[in-house]
TISE-127586 format. One record per residue (C-alpha): x, y, z; residue in three letters. Coordinates in nm, 3 decimals. Layout:
N
        X        Y        Z   aa
        X        Y        Z  Ala
...
//
This chain:
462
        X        Y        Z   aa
   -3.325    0.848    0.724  Unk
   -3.231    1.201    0.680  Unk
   -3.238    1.275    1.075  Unk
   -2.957    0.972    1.123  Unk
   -2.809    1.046    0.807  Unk
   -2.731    1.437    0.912  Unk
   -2.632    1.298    1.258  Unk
   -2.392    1.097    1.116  Unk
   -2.190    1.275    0.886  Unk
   -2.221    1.542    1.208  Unk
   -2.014    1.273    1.447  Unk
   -1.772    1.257    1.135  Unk
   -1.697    1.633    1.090  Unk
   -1.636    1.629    1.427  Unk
   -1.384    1.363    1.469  Unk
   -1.218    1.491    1.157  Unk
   -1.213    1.856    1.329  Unk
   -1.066    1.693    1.656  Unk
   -0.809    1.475    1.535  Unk
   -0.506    1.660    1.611  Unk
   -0.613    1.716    1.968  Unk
   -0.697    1.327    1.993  Unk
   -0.424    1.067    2.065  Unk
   -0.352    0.842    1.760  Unk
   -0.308    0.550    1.991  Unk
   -0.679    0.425    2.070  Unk
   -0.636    0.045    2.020  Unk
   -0.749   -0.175    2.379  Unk
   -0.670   -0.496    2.505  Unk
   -0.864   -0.805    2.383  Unk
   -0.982   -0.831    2.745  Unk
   -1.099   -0.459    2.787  Unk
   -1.294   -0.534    2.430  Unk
   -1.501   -0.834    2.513  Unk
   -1.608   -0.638    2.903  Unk
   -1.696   -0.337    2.658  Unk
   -1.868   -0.540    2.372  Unk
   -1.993   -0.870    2.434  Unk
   -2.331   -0.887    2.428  Unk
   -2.622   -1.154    2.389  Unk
   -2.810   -1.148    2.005  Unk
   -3.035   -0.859    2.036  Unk
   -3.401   -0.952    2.007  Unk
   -3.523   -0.644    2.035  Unk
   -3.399   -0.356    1.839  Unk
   -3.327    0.007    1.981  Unk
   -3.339    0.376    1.794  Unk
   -3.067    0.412    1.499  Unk
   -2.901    0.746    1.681  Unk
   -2.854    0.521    2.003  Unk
   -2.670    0.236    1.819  Unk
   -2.467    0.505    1.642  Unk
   -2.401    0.676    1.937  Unk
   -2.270    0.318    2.086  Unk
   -2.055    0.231    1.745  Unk
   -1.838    0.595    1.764  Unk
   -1.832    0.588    2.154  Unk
   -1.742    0.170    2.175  Unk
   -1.575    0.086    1.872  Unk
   -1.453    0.341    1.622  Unk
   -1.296    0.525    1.944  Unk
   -1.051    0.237    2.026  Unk
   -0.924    0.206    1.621  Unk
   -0.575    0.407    1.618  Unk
   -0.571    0.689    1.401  Unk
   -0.391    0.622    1.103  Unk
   -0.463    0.940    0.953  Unk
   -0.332    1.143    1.256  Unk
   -0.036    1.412    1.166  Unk
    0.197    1.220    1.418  Unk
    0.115    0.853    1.298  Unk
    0.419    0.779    1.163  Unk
    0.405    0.357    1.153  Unk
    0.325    0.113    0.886  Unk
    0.200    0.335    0.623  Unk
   -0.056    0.640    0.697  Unk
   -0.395    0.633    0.527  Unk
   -0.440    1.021    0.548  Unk
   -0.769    0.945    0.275  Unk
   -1.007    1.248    0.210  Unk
   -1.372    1.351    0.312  Unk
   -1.454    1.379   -0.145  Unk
   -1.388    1.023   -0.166  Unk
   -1.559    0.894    0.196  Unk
   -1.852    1.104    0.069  Unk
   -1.853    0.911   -0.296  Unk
   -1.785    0.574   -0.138  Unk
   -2.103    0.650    0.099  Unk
   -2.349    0.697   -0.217  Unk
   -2.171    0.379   -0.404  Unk
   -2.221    0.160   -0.088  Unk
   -2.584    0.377   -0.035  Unk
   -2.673    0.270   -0.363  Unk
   -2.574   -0.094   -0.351  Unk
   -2.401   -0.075   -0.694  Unk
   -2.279   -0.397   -0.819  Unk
   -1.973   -0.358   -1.062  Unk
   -1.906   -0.701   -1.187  Unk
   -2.113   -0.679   -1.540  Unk
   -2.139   -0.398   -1.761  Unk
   -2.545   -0.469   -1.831  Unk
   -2.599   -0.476   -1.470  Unk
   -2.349   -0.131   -1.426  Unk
   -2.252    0.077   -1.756  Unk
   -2.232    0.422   -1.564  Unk
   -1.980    0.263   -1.283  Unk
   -1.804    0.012   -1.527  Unk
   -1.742    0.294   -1.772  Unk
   -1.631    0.530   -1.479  Unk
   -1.416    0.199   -1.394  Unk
   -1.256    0.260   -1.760  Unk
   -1.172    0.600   -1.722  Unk
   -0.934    0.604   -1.408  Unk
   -0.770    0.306   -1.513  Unk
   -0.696    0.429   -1.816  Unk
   -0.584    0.804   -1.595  Unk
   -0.352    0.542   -1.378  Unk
   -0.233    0.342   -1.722  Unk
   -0.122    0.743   -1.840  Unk
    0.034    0.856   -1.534  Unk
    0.296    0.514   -1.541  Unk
    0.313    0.548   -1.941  Unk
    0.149    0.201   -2.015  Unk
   -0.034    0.232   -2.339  Unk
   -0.427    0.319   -2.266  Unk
   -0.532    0.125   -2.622  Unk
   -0.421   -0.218   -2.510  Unk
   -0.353   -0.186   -2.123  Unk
   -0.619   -0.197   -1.886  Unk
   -0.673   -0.340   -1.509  Unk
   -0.918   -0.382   -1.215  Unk
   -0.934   -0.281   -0.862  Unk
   -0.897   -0.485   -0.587  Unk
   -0.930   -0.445   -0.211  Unk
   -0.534   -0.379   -0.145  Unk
   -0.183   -0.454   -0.297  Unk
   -0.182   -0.796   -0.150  Unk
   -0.458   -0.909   -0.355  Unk
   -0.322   -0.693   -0.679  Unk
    0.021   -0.872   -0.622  Unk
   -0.160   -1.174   -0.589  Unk
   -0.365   -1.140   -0.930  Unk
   -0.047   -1.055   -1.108  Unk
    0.114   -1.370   -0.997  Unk
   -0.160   -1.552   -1.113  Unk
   -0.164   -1.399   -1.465  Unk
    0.206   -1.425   -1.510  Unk
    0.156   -1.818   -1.394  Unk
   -0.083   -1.840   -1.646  Unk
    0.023   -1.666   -1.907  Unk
    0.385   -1.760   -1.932  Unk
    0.310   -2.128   -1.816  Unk
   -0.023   -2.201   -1.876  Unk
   -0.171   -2.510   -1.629  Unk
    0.216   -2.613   -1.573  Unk
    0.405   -2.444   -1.418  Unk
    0.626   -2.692   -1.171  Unk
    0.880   -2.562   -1.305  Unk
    0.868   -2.231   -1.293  Unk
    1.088   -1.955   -1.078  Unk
    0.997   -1.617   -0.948  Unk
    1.266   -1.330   -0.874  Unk
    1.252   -1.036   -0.605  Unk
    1.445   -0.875   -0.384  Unk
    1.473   -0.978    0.065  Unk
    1.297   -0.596    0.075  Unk
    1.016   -0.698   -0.139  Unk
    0.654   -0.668    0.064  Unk
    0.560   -1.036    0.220  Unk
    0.222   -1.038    0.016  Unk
    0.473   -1.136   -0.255  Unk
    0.592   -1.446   -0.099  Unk
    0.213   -1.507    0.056  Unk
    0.101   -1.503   -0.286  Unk
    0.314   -1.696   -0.446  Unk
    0.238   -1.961   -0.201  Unk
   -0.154   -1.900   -0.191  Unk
   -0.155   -1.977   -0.582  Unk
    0.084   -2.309   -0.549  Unk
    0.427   -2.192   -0.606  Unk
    0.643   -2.388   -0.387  Unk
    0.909   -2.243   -0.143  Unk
    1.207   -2.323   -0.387  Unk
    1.028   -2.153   -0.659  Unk
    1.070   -1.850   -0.516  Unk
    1.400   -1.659   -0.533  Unk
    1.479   -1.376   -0.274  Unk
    1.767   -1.183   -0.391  Unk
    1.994   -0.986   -0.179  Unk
    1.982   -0.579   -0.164  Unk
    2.283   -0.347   -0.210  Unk
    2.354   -0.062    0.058  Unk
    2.085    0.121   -0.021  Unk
    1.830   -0.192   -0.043  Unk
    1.785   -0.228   -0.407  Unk
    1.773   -0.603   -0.562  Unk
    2.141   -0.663   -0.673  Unk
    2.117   -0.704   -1.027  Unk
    2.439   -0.924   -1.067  Unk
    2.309   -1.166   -0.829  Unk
    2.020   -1.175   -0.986  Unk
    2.126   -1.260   -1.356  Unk
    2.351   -1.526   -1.213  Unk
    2.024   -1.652   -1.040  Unk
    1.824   -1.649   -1.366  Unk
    2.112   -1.796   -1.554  Unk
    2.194   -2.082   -1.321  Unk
    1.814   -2.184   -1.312  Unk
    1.791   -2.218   -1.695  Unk
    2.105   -2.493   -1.725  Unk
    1.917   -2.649   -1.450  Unk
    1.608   -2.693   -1.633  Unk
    1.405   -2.488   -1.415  Unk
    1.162   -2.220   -1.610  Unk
    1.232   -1.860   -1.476  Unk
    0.864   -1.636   -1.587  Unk
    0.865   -1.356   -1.346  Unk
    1.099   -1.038   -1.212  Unk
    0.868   -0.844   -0.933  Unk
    1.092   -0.526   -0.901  Unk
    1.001   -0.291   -0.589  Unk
    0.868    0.095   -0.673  Unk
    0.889    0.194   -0.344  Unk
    0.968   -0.046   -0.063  Unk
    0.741   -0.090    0.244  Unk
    1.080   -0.052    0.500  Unk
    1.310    0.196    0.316  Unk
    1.085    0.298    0.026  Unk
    1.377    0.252   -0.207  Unk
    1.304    0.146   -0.533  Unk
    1.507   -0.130   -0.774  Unk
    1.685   -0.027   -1.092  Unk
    1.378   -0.091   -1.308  Unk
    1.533    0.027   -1.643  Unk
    1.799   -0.259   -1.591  Unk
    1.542   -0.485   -1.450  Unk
    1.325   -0.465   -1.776  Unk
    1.653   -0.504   -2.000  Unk
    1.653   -0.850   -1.792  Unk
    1.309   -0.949   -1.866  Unk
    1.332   -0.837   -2.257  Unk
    1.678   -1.027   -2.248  Unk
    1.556   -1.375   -2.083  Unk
    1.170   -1.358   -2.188  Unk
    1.060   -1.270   -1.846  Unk
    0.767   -1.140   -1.723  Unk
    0.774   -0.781   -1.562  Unk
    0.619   -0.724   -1.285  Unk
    0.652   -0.410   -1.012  Unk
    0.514   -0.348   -0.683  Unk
    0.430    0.001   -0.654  Unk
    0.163   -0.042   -0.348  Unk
    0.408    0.193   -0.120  Unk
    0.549    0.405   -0.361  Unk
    0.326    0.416   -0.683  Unk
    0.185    0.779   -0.588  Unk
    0.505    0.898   -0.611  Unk
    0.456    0.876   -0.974  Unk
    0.327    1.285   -1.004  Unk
    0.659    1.381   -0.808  Unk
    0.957    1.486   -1.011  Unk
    1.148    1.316   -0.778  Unk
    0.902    0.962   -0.782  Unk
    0.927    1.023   -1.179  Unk
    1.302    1.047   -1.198  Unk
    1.363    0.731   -0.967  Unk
    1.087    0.477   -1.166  Unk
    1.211    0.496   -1.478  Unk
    1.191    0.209   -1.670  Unk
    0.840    0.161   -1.498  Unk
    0.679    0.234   -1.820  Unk
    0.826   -0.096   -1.943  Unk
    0.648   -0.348   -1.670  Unk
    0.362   -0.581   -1.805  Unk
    0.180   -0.521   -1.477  Unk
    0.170   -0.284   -1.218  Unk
    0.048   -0.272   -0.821  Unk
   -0.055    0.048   -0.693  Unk
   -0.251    0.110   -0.397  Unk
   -0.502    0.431   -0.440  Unk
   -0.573    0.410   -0.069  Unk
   -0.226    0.460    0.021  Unk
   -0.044    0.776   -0.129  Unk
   -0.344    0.851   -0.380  Unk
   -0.526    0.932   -0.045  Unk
   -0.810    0.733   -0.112  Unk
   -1.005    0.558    0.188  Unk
   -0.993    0.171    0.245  Unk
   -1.012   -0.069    0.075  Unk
   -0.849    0.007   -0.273  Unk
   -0.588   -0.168   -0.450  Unk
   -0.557   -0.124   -0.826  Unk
   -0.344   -0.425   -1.091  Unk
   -0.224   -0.236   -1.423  Unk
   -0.137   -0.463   -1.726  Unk
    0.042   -0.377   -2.056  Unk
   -0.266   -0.580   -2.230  Unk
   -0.564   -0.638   -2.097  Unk
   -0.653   -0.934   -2.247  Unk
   -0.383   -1.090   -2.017  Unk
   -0.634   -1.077   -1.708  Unk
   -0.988   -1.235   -1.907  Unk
   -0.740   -1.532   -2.031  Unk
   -0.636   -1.584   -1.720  Unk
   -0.967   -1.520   -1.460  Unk
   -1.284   -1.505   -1.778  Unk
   -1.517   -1.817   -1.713  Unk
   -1.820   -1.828   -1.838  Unk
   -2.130   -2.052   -1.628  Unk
   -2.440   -2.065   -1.765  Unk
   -2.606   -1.826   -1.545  Unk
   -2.363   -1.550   -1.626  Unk
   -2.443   -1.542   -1.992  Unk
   -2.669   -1.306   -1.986  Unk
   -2.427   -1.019   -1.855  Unk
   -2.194   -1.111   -2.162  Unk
   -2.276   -0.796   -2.350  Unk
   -2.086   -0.672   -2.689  Unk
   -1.729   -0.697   -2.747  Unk
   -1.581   -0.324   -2.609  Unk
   -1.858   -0.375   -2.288  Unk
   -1.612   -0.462   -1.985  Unk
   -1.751   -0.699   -1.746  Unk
   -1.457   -0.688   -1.482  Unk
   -1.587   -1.016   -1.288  Unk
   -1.353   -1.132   -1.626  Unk
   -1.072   -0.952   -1.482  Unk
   -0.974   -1.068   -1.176  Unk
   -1.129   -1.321   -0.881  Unk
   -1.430   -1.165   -0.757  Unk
   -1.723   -1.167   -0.916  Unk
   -1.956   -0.960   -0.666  Unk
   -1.734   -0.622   -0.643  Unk
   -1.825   -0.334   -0.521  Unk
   -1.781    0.090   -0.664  Unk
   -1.396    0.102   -0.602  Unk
   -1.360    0.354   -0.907  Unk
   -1.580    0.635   -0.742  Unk
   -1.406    0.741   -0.503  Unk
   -1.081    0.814   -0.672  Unk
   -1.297    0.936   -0.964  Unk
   -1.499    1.213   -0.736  Unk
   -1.145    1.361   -0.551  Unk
   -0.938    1.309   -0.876  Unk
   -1.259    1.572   -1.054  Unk
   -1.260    1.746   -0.740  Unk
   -0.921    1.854   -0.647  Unk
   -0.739    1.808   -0.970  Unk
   -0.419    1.600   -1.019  Unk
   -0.185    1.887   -0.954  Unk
   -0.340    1.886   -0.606  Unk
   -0.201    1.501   -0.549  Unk
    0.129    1.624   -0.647  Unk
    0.161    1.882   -0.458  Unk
    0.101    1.702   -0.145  Unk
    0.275    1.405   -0.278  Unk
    0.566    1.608   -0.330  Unk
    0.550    1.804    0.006  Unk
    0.584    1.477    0.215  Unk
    0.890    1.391    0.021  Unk
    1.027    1.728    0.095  Unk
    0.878    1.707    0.427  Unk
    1.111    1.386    0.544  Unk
    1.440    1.502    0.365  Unk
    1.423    1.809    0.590  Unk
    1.361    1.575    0.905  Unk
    1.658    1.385    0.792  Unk
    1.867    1.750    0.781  Unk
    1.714    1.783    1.163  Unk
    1.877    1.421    1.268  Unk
    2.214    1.458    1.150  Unk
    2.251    1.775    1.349  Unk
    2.261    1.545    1.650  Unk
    2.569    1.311    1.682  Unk
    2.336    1.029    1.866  Unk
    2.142    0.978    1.571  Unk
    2.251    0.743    1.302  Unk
    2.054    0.743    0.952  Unk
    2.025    0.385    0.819  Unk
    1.855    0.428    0.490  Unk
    1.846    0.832    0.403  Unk
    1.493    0.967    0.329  Unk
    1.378    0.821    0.051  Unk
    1.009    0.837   -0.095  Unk
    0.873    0.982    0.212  Unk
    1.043    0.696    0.425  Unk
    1.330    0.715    0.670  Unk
    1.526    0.505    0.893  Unk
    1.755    0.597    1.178  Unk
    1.903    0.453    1.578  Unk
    1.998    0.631    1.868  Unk
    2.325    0.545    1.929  Unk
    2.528    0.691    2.138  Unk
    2.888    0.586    2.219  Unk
    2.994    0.275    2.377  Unk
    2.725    0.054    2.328  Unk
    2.717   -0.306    2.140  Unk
    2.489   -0.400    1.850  Unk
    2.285   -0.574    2.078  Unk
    2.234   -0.300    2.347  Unk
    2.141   -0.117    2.087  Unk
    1.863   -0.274    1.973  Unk
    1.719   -0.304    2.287  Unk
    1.759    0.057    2.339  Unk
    1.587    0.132    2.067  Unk
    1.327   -0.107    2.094  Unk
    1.233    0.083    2.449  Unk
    1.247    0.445    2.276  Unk
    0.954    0.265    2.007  Unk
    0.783    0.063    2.350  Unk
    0.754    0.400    2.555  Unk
    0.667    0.657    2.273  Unk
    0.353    0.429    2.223  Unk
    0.307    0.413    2.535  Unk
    0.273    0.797    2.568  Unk
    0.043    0.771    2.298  Unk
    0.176    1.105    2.147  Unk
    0.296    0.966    1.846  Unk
    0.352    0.644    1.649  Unk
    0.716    0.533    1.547  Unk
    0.755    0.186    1.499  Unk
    1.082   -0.052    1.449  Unk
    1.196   -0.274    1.178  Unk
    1.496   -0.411    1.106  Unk
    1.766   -0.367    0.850  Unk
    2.124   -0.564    0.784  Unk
    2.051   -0.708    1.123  Unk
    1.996   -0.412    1.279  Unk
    1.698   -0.265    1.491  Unk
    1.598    0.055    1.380  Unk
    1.320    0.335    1.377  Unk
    1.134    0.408    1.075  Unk
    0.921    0.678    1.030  Unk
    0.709    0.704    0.727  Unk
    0.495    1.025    0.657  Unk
    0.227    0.999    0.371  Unk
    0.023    1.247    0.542  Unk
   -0.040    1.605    0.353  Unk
   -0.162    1.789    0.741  Unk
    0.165    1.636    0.919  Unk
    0.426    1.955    0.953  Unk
    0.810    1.949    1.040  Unk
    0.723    2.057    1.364  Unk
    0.534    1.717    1.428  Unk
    0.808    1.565    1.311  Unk
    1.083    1.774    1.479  Unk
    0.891    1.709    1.815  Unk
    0.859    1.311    1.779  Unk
    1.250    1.255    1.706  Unk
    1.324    1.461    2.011  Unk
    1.102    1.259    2.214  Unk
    1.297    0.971    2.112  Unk
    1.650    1.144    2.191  Unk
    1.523    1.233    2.533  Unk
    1.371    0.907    2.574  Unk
    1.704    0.724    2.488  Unk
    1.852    0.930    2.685  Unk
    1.715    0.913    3.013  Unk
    1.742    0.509    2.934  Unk
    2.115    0.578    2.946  Unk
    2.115    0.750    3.242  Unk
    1.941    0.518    3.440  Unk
//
């Protein structure tokens, strides 16, 4: 055990050592896969350090690198080597975390960084409380269901939702998963810089009401996915007080943001929400999987999700003894809590905001970089660590230039130097380059973008 457990943690250091050299493009064809894999039930086994040997040279090898300095797509999982150690001894140990008589140490440890995360966005700690869940889709998803509940009870055909055409498509998954139909579901247009239009949606809310309809829920964005611009959530909660609404934001992208002075200064109003989605494995640098739900009371989620079978009575426990099966849909969970609870102890919060902070810096001074060149066109100015921007040079349509662009993305991925990836705002395709990453420098940045200019460049010249 020790011998594989030493080589292990060996091949780890190692890759961790190597990653800047490596390319963060490792993904293979479906085809290539199933020559390289497929494989007959084994019958007989073979030495641990062989089958390792097989996993990191055959499989790991061909997963892109999310947490390379120049993967700049979807959003970077940078994680640390604290919390991959502390999720090794929770998943070594097998510890079960749905009952507080099967696991007081990890349920209690389960108390104490929600209640740190409850602090940090200003929900109060002495009613609030939460549970983690694999992601944001499945915290957005558990908020919808305890705003269904809670503001509708088993009815709710008539109910609306609000949120914004930026808001993350786990919203509108959701909704649907837990029965909402598509016309209870309002998608809001976005000003110039992609923030829900708050007139629109107050005429919205208003018009549903003298239809009979029954609006419940606001889910205001912390932090888009595509711009990481973030809703007026001061005048968002002044809707929600004013019509009885429920509050909910989506913070999965942005929520880390939170030690920033900048992050700070643009969610205020935050403090306000009755539930919260922040992903820990995203800018709290945590590894898979790790979502986190906050709620202004926490007897919100065991009215909702608390059932009680006979074969579970035994792990009822005492009144203040959290069993968080009672919080949310699983009931077999795993040690989320430990790994955010060792690198939190470890480094210190001040350490998170200084790298937090540093890769917000880090992509306003990439944005100074672009506007020195006349071919570049910012789209949505840096914004939480998010930026997007077109080559365009002179004398090309709309739709030339989304093809252009869409070949700068194709063959930078194609070099496998560095990830930039496309999306598309007010009907325009554009690069986006998001950088959660404390090891990225301006340098890797500097270097992509001028990639892309020569790139688009040599495209026009052809």
């Amino acid at each position: 055990m020790r011998k594989l457990g030493y080589n292990v943690i060996d091949k780890l250091v190692d890759h961790l050592d190597e990653l800047r050299s490596k390319s963060p493009i490792t993904s293979d064809s479906r085809r290539n896969m199933d020559e390289r894999l497929t494989e007959e039930l084994p019958a007989k086994g073979m030495k641990p350090e062989k089958v390792f040997d097989h996993i990191i040279k055959n499989i790991l090898t061909y997963s892109n690198y999310l947490n390379h300095p120049k993967y700049f797509g979807y959003v970077p999982s940078p994680s640390n080597y604290v919390s991959a150690m502390a999720d090794t001894l929770a998943t070594g140990f097998n510890t079960f975390t749905g009952g507080w008589s099967i696991s007081s140490g990890p349920a209690e440890t389960e108390i104490i960084t929600i209640n740190w995360l409850l602090e940090l966005f200003g929900l109060p700690v002495k009613w609030g409380g939460g549970t983690y869940t694999s992601g944001g889709s499945m915290a957005n998803l558990t908020a919808l269901v305890t705003a269904r509940y809670i503001k509708c009870g088993d009815d709710f055909t008539k109910a609306v939702l609000y949120t914004s055409d930026q808001t993350h498509s786990s919203v509108r998954r959701g909704a649907r998963v837990v029965g909402f139909q598509e016309d209870q579901l309002r998608l809001i247009p976005t000003n110039e810089f992609f923030q829900i239009r708050l007139d629109l949606l107050e005429e919205s809310i208003i018009k549903d009401k003298k239809e009979g309809k029954q609006p419940i829920c606001i889910i205001g964005n912390a932090g888009t996915t595509n711009t990481g611009s973030v809703d007026d959530l001061t005048q968002i909660a002044n809707l929600c007080e004013k019509h009885a609404l429920w509050m909910h934001v989506d913070a999965a992208y942005g929520g880390g943001a939170i030690l920033s002075e900048k992050g700070k200064n643009l969610f205020k109003g935050i403090e306000k929400a009755d539930s919260i989605t922040v992903d820990p494995h995203k800018w709290f640098f945590q590894p898979y999987e790790m979502g986190c739900i906050l709620v202004r009371k926490h007897t919100w989620l065991t009215r909702t999700f608390r059932e009680e079978p006979e074969y579970l009575k035994g792990m009822r426990g005492v009144a203040d003894e959290i069993n968080f099966h009672e919080l949310g849909l699983q009931l077999t969970r795993r040690f989320r809590a430990l790994k955010l609870y060792a690198s939190f102890k470890t480094f210190g919060v001040n350490a998170f905001q200084k790298a937090i902070s540093y890769n917000i810096d880090l992509i306003e001074e990439l944005q100074l970089h672009l506007e020195k060149n006349t071919n570049w066109e910012i789209i949505s100015p840096a914004t939480l660590a998010v930026i997007n921007f077109r080559y365009r040079p002179k004398g090309l349509l709309e739709k030339e230039l989304d093809e252009l662009n869409e070949s700068i993305s194709d063959i930078l991925l194609k070099e496998r130097e560095a990830v930039i990836l496309t999306t598309k705002l007010n009907e325009k395709l554009v690069l986006r380059i998001c950088s959660t990453n404390p090891s990225t420098t301006l340098q890797d940045l500097i270097e992509s973008v001028d990639r892309c200019a020569e790139i688009g460049q040599s495209l026009i010249n052809k």
